[in-house]
C-alpha positions, 0 to 999 in steps of 0.5 A: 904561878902557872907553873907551881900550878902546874907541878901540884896538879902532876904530883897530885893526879896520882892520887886522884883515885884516893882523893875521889873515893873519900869525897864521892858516894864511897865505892867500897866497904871498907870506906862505907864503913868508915863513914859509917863509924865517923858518923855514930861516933860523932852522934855519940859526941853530942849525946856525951855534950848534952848529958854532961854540958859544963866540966864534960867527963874528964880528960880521956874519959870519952872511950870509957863513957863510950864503952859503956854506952857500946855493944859488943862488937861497936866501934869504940874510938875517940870522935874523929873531931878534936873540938867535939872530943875536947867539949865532950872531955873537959865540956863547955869551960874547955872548949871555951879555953881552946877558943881563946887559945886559937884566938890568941894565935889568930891575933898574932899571926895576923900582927907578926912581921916575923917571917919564921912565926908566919911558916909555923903559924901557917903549920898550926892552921894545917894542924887545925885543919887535920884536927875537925877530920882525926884526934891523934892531936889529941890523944895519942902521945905522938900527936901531942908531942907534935902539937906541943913542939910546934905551940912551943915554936910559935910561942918563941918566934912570937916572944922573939918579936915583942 
């Protein structure tokens, strides 16, 4: 145990200066700017979720809303917030459906026995983990082939065991 400890305190302390810079008051520009964007997009978020509360503004329709709400020179992205981007995209019934999808794979991890089911369960909660901070799970075609590579994983260990 000391020396896993150990090992990861060594591999990592080279990347303390990045590590550091994220998490205190940013020291350059370029991270004072992203935090920045990460903020007005997440207050913008929550503007789309008010004003279109139940079916939201539809599958991918968030940087077109956002466009249209933009000055010229902003920030048009998706929300860097999976779940935010999801209730501001398909609104309360999809963010509903998500929840019970996480709580479905909550139960069976929790219940499996099934040591392969347990490593990827453990990759999905990493993958859950990465999606409150970026929305590439979301919405770029890589992330999503990732995503569903992996739910497809779980799924088969977990029809494997019933």
């Amino acid at each position: 145990m000391f020396y896993g400890n150990y090992r990861l305190r060594i591999n990592l302390f080279p990347l303390r200066e990045l590590f550091l810079n994220r998490v205190n008051a940013p020291a350059t520009t370029t991270e004072e700017f992203s935090l920045v964007g990460r903020a007005w997009l997440t207050e913008q978020a929550f503007t789309v979720i008010k004003e279109h509360p139940l079916l939201g503004v539809g599958s991918g329709s968030f940087i077109i809303q956002l466009a249209e709400r933009a000055g010229e020179f902003n920030f048009v992205e998706p929300v860097h917030n999976i779940p935010l981007l999801i209730t501001s995209e398909l609104g309360v019934f999809g963010l509903i459906l998500i929840l019970m999808i996480i709580f479905s794979i909550g139960k069976n991890f929790l219940s499996t026995k099934n040591s392969n089911a347990i490593i990827i369960g453990a990759l999905l909660m990493g993958l859950g983990a990465i999606s409150l901070f970026d929305h590439y799970l979301w919405t770029l075609a890589p992330g999503r082939l990732m995503l569903g590579f992996v739910l497809g994983l779980w799924e088969g260990q977990i029809a494997r065991d019933k």
